[in-house]
C-alpha positions as CSV (number, residue, x, y, z in Angstrom):
1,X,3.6,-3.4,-10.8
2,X,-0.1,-4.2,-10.6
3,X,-1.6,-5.4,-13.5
4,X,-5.3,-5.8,-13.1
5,X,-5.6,-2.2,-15.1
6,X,-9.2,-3.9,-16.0
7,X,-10.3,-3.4,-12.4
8,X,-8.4,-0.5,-11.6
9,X,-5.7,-2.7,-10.0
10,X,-8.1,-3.6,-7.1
11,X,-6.8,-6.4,-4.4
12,X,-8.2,-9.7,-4.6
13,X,-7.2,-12.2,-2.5
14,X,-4.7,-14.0,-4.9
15,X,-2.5,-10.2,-4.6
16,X,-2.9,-10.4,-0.7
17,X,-1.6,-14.1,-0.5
18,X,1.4,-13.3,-2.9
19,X,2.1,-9.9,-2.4
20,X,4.4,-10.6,1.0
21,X,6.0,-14.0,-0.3
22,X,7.6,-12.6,-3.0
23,X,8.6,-9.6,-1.4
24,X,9.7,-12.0,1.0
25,X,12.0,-14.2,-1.4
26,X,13.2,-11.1,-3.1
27,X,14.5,-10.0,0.2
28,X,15.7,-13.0,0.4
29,X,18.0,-12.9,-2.6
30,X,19.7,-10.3,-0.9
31,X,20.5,-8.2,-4.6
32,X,17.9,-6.2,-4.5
33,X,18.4,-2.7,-3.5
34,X,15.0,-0.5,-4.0
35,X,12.0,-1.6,-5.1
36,X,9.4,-0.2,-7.0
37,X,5.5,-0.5,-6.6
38,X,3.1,1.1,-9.7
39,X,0.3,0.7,-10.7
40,X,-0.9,-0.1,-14.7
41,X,-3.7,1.5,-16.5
42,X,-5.3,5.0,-15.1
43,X,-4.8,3.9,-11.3
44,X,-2.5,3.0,-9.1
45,X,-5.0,0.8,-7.0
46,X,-8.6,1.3,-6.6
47,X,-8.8,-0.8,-3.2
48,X,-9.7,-4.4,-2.1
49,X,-11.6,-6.0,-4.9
50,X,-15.3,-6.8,-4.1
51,X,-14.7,-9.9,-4.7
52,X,-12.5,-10.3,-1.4
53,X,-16.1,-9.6,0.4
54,X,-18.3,-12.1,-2.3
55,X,-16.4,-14.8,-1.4
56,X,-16.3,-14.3,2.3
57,X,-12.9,-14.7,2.8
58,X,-12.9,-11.7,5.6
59,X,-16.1,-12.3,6.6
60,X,-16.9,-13.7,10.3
61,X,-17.9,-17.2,10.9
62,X,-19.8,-19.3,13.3
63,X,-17.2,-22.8,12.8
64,X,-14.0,-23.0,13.9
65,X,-13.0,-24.3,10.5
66,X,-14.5,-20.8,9.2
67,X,-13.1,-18.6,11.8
68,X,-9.7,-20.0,11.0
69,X,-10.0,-19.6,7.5
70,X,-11.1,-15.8,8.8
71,X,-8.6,-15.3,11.0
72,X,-5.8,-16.4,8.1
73,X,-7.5,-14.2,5.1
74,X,-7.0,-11.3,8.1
75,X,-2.9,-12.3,8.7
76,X,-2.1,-12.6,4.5
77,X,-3.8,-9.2,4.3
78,X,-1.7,-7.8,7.6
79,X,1.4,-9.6,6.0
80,X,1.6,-8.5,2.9
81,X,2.6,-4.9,4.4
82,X,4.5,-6.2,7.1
83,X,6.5,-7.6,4.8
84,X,7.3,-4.3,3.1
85,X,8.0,-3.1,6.5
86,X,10.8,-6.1,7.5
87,X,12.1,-5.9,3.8
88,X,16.1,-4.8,4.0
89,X,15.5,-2.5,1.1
90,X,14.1,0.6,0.4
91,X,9.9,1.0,-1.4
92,X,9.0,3.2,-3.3
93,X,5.6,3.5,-4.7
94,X,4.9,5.6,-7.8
95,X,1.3,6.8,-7.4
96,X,-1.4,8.4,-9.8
97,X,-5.2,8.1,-10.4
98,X,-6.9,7.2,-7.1
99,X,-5.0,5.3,-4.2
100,X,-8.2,4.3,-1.9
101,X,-8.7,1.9,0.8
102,X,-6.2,-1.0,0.5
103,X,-4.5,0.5,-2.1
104,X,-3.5,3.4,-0.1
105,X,-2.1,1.2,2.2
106,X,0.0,-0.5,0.5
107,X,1.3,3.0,-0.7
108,X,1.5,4.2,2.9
109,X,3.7,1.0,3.0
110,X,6.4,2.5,1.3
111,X,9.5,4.6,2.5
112,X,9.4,7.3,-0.2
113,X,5.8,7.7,-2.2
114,X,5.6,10.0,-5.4
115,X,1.9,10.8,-6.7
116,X,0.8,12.5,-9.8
117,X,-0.7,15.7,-9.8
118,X,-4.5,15.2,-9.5
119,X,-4.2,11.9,-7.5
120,X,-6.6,11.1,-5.2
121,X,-6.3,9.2,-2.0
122,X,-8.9,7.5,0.5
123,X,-9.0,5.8,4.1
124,X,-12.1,4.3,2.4
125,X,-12.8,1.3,4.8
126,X,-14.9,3.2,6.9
127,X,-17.5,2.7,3.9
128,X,-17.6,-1.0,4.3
129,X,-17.8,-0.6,8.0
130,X,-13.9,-1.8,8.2
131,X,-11.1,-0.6,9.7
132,X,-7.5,0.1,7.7
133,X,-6.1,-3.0,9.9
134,X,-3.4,-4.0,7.4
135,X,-1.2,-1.4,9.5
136,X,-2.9,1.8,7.7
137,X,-3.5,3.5,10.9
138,X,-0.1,2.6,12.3
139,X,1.7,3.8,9.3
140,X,-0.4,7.0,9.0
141,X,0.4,8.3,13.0
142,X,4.2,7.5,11.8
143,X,3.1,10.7,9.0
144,X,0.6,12.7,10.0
145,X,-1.2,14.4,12.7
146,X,-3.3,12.1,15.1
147,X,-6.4,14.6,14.1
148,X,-5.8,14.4,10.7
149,X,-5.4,10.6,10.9
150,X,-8.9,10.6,12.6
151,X,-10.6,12.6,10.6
152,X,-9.5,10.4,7.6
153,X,-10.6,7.6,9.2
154,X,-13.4,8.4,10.7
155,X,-15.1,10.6,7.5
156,X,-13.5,7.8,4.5
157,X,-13.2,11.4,2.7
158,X,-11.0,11.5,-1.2
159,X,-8.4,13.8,-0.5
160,X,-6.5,15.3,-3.4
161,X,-2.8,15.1,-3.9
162,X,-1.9,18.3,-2.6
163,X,-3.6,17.6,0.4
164,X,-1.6,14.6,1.3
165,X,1.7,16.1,0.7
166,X,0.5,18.7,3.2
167,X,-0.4,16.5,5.2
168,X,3.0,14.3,5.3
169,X,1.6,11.3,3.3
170,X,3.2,11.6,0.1
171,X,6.9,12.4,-0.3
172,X,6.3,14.6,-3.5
173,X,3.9,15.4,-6.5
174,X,5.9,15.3,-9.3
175,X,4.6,15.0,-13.3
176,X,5.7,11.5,-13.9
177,X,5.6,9.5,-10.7
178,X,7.0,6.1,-12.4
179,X,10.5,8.4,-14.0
180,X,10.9,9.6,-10.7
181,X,10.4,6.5,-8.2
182,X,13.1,4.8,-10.9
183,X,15.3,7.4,-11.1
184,X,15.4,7.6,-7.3
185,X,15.8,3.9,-7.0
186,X,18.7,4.0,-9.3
187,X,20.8,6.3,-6.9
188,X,20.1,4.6,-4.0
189,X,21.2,1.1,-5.7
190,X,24.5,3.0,-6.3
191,X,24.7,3.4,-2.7
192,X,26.5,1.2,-0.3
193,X,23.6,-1.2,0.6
194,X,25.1,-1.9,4.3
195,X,24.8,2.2,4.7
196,X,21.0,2.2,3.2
197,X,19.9,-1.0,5.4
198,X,21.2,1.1,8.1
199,X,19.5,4.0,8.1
């Protein structure tokens, strides 16, 4: 779950440098068989925390020292959804509120994503003069039209839930996101986990 409801569960850099770790070592363990993401508060993630731009963490440099410390702020970013990607398990993220920029990302990251009615989503990078490099593009082609993944990209426009299910990029609205991901990721951990790893 993300708890930084304060902030609208934006991504600081502390998130990006944990997030793939410990979905690393949970994967790890070998037990787990689904996984939930959420969001607390109103939101399931408002995007990359200004912060991660203050501090210039992902900002170019002129040293070597500083375009090393770039170039690693860019992998824990790219790793934290390449770990959800390598994970043995199944994700499931439980979306409402907004999902923009980063946040929709990690969403996109999943393997089944159920959003609220109402929710609204955003390739917002574009905005910051960014691309969605943490796989958001790769991920989206994988869903979507190559047009529609353009136009998302290319405009940064807040799409509403209905739209993305349209569109292939959620899985289903349903009422209570949060029930549903759980209930869902109860049956599969009834399932033979060799037959789910499988597939």
């Amino acid at each position: 779950r993300l708890t930084r409801p304060e902030a609208s569960n934006a991504l600081d850099m502390s998130f990006w440098r944990g997030f793939g770790p410990a979905v690393a070592a949970l994967d790890r363990t070998g037990e787990i068989h689904a996984l939930v993401i959420s969001g607390e508060g109103r939101n399931f993630c408002a995007g990359m925390d200004i912060s991660v731009f203050s501090s210039g963490a992902i900002l170019p440099a002129e040293t070597s020292a500083q375009r090393q410390a770039f170039h690693q702020a860019v992998r824990d970013l790219q790793d934290a959804l390449t770990a959800l990607e390598k994970a043995r398990f199944p994700v499931i993220a439980a979306v409402h509120g907004v999902a923009l920029g980063g946040g929709f990302q990690v969403a996109l990251g999943a393997d089944i994503r159920y959003a609220a009615p109402g929710t609204r989503f955003s390739v917002m990078e574009i905005k910051w003069g960014l691309v969605p490099d943490m796989a958001g593009t790769q991920l989206m082609r994988h869903l979507a039209r190559e047009d529609i993944v353009r136009e998302l990209s290319y405009t940064g426009r807040i799409f509403p839930a209905e739209e993305a299910l349209d569109y292939g990029l959620v899985t289903r609205i349903v009422d209570d996101p949060y029930a549903q991901a759980m209930e869902t990721a109860g049956e599969i951990a009834g399932k033979n986990p060799d037959a789910i790893r499988g597939n």
